[in-house]
N, CA, C and O atoms as a GROMACS GRO file, in nm:
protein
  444
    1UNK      N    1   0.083  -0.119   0.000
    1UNK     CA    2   0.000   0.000   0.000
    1UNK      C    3   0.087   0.124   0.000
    1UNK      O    4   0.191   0.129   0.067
    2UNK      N    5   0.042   0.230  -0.080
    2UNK     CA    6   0.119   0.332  -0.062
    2UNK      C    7   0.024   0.444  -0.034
    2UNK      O    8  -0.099   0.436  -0.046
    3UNK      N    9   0.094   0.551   0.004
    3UNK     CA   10   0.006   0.624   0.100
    3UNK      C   11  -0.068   0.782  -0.028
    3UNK      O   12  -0.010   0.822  -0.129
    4UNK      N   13  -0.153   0.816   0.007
    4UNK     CA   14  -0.210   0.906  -0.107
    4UNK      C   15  -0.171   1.068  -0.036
    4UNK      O   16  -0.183   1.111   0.079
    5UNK      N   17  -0.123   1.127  -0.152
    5UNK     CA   18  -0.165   1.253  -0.098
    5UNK      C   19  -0.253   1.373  -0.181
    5UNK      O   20  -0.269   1.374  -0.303
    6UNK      N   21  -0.304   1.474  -0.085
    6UNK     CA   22  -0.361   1.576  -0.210
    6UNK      C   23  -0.312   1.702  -0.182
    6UNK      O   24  -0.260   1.761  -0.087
    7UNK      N   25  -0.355   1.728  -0.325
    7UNK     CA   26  -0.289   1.893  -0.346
    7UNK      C   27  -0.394   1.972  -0.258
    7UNK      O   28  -0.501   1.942  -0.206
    8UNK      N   29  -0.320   2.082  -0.264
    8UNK     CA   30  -0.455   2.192  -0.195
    8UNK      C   31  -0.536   2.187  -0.280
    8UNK      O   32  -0.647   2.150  -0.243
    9UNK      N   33  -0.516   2.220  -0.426
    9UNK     CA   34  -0.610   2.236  -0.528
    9UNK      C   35  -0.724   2.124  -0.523
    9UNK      O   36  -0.841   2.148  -0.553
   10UNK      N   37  -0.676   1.997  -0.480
   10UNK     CA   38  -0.813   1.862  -0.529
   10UNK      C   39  -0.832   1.886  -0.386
   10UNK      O   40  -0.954   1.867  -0.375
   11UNK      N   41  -0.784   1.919  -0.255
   11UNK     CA   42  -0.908   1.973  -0.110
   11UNK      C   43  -0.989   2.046  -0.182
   11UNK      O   44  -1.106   2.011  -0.205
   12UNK      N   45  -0.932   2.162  -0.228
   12UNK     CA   46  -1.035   2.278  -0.267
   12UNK      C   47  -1.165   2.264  -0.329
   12UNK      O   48  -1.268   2.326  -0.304
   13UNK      N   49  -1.134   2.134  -0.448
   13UNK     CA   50  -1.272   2.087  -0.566
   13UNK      C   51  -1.288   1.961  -0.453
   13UNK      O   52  -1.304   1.877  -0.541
   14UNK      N   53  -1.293   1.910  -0.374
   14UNK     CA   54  -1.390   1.825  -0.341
   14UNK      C   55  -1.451   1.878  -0.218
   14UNK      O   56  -1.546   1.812  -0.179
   15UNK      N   57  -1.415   1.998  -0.135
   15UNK     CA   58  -1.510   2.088  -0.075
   15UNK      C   59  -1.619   2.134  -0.191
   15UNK      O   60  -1.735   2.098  -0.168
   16UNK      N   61  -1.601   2.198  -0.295
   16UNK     CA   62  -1.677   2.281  -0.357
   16UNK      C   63  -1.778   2.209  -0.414
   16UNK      O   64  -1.896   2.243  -0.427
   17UNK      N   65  -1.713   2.088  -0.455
   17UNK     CA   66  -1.784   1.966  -0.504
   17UNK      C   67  -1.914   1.955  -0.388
   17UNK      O   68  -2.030   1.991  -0.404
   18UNK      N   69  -1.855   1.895  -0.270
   18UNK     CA   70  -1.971   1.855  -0.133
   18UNK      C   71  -2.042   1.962  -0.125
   18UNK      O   72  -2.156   1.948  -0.168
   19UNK      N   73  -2.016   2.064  -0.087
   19UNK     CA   74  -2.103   2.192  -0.039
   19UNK      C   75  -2.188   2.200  -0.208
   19UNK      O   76  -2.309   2.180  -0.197
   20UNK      N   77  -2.156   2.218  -0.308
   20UNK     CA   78  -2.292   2.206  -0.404
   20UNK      C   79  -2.391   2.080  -0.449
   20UNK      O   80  -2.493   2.096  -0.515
   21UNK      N   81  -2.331   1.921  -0.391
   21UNK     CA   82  -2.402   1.825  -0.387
   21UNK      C   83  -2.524   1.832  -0.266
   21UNK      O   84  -2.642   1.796  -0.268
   22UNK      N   85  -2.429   1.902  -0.152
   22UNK     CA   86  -2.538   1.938  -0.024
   22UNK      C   87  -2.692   2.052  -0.036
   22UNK      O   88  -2.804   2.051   0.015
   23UNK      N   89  -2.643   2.112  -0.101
   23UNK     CA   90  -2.754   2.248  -0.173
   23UNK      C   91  -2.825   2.161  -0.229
   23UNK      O   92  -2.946   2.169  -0.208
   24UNK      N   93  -2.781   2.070  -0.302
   24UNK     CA   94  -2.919   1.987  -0.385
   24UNK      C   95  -3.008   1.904  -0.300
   24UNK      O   96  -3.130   1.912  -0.312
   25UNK      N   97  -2.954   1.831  -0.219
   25UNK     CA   98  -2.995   1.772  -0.112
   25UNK      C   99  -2.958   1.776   0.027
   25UNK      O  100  -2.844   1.816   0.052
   26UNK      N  101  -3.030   1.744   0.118
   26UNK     CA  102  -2.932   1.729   0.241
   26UNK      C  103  -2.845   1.628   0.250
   26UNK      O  104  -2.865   1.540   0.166
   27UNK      N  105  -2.766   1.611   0.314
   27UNK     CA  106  -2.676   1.462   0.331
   27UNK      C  107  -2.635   1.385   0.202
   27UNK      O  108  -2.586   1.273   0.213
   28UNK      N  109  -2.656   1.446   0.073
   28UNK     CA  110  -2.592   1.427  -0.063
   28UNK      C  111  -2.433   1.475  -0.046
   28UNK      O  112  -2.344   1.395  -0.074
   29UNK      N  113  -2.406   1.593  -0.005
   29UNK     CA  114  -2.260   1.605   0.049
   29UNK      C  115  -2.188   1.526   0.059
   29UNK      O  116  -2.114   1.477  -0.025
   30UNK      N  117  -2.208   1.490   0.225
   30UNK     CA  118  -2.168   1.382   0.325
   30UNK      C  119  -2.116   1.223   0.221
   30UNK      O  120  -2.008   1.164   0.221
   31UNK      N  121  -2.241   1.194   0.145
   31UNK     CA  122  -2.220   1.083   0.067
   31UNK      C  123  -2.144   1.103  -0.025
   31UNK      O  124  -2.066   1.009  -0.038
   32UNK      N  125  -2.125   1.212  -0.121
   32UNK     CA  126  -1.979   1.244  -0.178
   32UNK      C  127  -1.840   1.240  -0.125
   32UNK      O  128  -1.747   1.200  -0.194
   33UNK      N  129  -1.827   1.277  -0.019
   33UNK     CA  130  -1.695   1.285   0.062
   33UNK      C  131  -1.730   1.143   0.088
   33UNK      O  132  -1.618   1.099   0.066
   34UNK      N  133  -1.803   1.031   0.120
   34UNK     CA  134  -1.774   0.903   0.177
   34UNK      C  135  -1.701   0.823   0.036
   34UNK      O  136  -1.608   0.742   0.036
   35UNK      N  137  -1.782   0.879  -0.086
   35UNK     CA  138  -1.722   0.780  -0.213
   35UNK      C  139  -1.620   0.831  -0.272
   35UNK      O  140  -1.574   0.799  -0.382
   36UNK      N  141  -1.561   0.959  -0.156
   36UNK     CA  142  -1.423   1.002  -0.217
   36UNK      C  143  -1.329   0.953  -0.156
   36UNK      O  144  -1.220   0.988  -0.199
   37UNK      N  145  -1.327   0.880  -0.066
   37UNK     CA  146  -1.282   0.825   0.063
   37UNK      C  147  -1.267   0.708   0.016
   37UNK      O  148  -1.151   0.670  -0.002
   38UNK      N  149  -1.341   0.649  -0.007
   38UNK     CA  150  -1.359   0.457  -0.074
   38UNK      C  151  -1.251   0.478  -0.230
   38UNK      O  152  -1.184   0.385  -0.275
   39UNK      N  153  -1.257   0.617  -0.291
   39UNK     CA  154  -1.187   0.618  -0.395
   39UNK      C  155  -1.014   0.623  -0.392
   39UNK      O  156  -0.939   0.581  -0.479
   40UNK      N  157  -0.981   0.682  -0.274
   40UNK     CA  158  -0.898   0.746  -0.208
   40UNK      C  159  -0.830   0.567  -0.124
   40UNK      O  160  -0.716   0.558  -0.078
   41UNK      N  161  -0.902   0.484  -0.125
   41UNK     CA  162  -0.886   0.381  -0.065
   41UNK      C  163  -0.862   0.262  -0.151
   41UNK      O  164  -0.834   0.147  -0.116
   42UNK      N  165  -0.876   0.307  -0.256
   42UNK     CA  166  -0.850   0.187  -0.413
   42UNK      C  167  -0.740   0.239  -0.460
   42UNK      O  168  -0.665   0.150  -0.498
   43UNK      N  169  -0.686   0.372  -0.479
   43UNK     CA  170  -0.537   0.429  -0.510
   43UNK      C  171  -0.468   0.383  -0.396
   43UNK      O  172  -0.349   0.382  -0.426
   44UNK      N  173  -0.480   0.357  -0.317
   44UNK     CA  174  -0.388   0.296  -0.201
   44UNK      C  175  -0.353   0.199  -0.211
   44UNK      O  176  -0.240   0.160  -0.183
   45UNK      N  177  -0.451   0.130  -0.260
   45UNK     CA  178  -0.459  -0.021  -0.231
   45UNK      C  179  -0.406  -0.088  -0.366
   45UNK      O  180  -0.337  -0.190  -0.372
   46UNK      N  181  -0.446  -0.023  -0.456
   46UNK     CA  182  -0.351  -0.066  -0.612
   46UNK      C  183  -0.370   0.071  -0.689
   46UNK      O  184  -0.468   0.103  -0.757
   47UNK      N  185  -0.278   0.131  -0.669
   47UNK     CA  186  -0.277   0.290  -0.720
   47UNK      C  187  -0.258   0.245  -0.884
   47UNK      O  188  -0.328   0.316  -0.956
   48UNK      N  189  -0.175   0.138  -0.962
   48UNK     CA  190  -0.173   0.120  -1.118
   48UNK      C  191  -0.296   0.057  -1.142
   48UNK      O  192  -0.287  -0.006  -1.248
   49UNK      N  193  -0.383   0.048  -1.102
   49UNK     CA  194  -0.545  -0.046  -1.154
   49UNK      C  195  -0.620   0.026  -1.275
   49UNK      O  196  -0.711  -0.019  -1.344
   50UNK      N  197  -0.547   0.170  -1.281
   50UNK     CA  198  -0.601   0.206  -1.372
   50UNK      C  199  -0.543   0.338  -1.472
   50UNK      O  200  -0.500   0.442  -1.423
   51UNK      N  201  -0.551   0.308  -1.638
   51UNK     CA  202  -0.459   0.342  -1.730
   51UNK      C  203  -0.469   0.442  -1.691
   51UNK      O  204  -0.558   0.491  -1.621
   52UNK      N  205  -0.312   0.513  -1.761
   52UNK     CA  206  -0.227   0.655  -1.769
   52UNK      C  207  -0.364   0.676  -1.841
   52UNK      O  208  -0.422   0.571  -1.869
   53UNK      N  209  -0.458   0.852  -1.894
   53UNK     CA  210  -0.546   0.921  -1.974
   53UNK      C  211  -0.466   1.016  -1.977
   53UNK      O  212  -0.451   1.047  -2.096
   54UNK      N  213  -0.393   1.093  -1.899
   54UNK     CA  214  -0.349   1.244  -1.988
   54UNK      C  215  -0.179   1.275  -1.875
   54UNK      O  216  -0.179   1.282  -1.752
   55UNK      N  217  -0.043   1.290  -1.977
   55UNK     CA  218   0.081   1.285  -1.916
   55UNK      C  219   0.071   1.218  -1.778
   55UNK      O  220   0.052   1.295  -1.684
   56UNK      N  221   0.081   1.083  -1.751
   56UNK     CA  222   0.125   1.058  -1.616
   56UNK      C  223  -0.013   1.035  -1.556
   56UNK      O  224  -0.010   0.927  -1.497
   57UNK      N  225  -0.126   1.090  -1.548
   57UNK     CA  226  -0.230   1.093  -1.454
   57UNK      C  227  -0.353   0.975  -1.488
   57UNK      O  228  -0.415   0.971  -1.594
   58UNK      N  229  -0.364   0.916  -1.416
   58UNK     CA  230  -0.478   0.848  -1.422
   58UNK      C  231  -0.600   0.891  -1.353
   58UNK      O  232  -0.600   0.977  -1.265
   59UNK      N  233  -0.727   0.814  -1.404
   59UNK     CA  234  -0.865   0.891  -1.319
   59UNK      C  235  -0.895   0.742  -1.240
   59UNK      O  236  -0.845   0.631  -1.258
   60UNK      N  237  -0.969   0.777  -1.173
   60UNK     CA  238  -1.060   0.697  -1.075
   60UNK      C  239  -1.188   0.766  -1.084
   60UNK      O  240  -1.199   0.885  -1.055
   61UNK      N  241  -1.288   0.691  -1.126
   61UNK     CA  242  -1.412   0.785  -1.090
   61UNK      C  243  -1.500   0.730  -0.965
   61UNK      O  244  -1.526   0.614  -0.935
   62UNK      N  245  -1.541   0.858  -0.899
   62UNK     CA  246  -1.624   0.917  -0.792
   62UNK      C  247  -1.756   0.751  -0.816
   62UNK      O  248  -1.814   0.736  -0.923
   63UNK      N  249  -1.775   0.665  -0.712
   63UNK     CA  250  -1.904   0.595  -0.739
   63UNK      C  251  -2.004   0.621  -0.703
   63UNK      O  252  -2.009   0.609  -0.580
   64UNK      N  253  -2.154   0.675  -0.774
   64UNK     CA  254  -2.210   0.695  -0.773
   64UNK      C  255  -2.214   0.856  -0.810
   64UNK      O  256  -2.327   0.905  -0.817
   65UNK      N  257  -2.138   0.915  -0.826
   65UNK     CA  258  -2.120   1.017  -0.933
   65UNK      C  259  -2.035   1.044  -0.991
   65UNK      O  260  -1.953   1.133  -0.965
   66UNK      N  261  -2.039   0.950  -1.108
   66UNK     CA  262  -1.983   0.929  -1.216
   66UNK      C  263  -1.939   1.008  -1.313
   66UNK      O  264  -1.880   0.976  -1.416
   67UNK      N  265  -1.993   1.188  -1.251
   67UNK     CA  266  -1.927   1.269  -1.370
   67UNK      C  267  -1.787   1.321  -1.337
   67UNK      O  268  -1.699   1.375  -1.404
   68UNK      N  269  -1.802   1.274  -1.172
   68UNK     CA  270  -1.680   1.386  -1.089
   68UNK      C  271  -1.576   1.244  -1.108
   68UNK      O  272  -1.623   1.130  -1.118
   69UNK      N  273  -1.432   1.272  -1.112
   69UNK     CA  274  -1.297   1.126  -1.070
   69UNK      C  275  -1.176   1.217  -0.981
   69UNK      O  276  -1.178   1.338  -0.955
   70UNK      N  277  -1.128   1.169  -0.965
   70UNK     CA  278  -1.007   1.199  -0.854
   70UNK      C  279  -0.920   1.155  -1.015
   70UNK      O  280  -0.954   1.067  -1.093
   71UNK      N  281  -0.784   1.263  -1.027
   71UNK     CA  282  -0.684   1.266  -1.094
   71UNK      C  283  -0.623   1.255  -1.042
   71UNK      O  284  -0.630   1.324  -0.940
   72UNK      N  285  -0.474   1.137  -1.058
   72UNK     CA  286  -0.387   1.147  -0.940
   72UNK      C  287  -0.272   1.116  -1.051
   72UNK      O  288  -0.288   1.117  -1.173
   73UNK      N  289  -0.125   1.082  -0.965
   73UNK     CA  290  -0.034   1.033  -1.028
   73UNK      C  291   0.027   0.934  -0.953
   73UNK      O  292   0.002   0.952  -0.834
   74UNK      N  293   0.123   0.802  -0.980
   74UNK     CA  294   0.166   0.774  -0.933
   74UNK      C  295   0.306   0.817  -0.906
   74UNK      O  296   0.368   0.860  -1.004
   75UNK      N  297   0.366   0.814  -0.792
   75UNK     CA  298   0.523   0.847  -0.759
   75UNK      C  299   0.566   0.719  -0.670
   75UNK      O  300   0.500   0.644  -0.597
   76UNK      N  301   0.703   0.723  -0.704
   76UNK     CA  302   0.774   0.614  -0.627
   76UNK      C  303   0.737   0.589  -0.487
   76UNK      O  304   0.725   0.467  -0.473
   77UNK      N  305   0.717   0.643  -0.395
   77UNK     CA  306   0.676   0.633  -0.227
   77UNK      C  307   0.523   0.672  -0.203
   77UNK      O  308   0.468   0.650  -0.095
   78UNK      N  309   0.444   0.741  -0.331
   78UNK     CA  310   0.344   0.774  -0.291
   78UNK      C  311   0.255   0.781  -0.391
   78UNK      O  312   0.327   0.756  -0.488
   79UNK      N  313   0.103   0.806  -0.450
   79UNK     CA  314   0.038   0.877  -0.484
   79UNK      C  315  -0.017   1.030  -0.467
   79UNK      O  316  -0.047   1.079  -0.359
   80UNK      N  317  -0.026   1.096  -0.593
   80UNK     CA  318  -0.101   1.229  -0.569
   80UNK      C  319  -0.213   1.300  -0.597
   80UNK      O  320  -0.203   1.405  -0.660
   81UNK      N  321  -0.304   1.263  -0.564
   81UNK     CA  322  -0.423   1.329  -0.602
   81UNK      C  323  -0.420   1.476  -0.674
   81UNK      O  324  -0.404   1.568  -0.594
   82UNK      N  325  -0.433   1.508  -0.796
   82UNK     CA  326  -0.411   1.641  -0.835
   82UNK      C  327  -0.538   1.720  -0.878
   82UNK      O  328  -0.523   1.827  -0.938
   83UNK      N  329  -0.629   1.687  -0.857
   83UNK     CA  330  -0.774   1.738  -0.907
   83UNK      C  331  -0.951   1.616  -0.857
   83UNK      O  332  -0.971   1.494  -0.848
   84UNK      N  333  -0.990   1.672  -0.848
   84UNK     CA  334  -1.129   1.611  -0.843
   84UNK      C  335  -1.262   1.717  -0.916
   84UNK      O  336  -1.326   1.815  -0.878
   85UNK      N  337  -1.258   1.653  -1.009
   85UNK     CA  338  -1.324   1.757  -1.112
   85UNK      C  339  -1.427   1.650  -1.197
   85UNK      O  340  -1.400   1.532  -1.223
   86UNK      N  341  -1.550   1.722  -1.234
   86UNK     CA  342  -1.620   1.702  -1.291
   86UNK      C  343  -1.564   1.675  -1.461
   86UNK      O  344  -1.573   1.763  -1.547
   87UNK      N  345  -1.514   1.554  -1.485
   87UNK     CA  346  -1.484   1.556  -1.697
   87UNK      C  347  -1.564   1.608  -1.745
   87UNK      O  348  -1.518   1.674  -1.838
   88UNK      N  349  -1.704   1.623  -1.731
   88UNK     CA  350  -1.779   1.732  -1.850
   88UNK      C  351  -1.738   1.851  -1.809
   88UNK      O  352  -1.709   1.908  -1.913
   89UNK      N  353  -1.710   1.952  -1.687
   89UNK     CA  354  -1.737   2.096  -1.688
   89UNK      C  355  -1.598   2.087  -1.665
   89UNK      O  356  -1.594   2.185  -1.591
   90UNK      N  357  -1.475   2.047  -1.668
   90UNK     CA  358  -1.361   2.109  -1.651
   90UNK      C  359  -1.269   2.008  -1.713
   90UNK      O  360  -1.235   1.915  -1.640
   91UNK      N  361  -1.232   2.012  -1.814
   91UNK     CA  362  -1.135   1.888  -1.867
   91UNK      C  363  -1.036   1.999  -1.904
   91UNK      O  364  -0.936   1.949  -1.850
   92UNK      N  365  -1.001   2.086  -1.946
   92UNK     CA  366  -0.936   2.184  -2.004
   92UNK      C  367  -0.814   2.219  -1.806
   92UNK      O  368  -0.695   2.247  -1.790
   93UNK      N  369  -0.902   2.201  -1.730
   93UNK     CA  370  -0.859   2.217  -1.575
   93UNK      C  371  -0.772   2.142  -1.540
   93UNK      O  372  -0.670   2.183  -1.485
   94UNK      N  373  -0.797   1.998  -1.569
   94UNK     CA  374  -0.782   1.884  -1.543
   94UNK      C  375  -0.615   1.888  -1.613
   94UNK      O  376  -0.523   1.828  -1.558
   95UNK      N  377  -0.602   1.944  -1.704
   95UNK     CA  378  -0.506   1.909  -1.806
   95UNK      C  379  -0.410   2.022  -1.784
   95UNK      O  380  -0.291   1.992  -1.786
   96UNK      N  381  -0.442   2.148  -1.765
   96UNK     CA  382  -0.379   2.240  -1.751
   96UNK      C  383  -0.254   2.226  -1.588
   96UNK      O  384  -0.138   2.260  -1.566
   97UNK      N  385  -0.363   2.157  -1.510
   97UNK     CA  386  -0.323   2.081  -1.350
   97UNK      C  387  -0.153   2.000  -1.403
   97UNK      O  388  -0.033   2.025  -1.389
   98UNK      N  389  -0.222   1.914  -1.454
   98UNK     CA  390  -0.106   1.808  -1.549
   98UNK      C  391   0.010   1.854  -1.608
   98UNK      O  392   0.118   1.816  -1.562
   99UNK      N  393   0.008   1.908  -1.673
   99UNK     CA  394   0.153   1.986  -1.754
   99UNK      C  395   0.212   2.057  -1.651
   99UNK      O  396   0.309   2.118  -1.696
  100UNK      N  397   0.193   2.080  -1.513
  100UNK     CA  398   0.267   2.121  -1.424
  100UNK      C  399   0.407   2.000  -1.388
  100UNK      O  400   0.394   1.886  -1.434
  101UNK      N  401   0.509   2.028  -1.323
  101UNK     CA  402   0.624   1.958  -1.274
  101UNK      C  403   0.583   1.939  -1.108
  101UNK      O  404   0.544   2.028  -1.032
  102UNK      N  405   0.598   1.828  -1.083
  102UNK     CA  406   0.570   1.757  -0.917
  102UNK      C  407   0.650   1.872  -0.855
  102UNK      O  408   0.751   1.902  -0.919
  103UNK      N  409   0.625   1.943  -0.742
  103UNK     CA  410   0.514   1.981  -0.692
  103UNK      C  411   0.411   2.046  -0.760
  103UNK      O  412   0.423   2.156  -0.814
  104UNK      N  413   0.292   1.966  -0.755
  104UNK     CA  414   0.168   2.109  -0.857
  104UNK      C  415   0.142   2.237  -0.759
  104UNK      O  416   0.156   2.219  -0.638
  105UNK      N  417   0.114   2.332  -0.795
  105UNK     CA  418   0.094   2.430  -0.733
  105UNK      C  419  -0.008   2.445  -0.684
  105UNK      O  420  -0.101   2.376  -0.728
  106UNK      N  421  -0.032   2.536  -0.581
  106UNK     CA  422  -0.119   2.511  -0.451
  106UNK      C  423  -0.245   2.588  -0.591
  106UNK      O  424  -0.230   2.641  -0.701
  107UNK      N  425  -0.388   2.545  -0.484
  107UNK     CA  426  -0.476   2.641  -0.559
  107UNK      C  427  -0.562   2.768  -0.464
  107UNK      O  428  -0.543   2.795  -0.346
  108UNK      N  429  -0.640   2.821  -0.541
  108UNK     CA  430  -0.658   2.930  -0.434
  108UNK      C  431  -0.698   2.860  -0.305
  108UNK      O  432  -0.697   2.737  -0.300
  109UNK      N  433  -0.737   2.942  -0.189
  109UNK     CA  434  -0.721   2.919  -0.086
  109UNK      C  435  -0.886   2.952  -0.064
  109UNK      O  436  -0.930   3.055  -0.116
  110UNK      N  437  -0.945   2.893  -0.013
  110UNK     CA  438  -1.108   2.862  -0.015
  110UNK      C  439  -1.149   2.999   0.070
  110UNK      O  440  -1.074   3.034   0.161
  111UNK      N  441  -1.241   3.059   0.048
  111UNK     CA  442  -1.294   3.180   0.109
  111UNK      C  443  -1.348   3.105   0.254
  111UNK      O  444  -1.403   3.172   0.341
   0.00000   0.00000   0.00000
């Protein structure tokens, strides 16, 4: 097992992510952060299970919402989570994240 980490930037989109799943429903949130957690727990557990898609990064997608995935990379001692983004409304994000050099850069800092 190797251990996962995240950027500020993928904290940042899977707050923004929960807090607008929660507006739709109550406790829709909560259940996002649990299947980000279970996702977060399969990169651990076999972080190569699933192909390189764009320089280096592979997706995992979110279960049960299937539009959002955790982008990560693998590294020798660790995994890195670099985004959790919706593929329809931000792929251009997703990619721009990517062409960065390990360390990715922090993202804004959540109001």
């Amino acid at each position: 097992m190797k251990p996962v980490q995240l950027t500020a930037a993928a904290k940042t989109d899977i707050k923004q992510a929960a807090t607008w799943y929660e507006a739709k429903r109550e406790g829709l949130g909560g259940e996002f952060i649990d299947r980000v957690i279970e996702a977060i727990g399969i990169i651990e557990t076999n972080p190569e299970a699933f192909r390189i898609v764009h320089k280096g990064l592979r997706r995992v997608q979110i279960n049960r919402f299937k539009d959002y995935a955790l982008w990560y990379q693998v590294r020798p001692d660790d995994s890195i989570v670099v985004a959790c983004l919706s593929g329809r409304m931000h792929p251009a994000l997703v990619k721009e994240r990517a062409s960065g050099v390990i360390p990715f850069p922090k993202g804004p800092e959540p109001a």
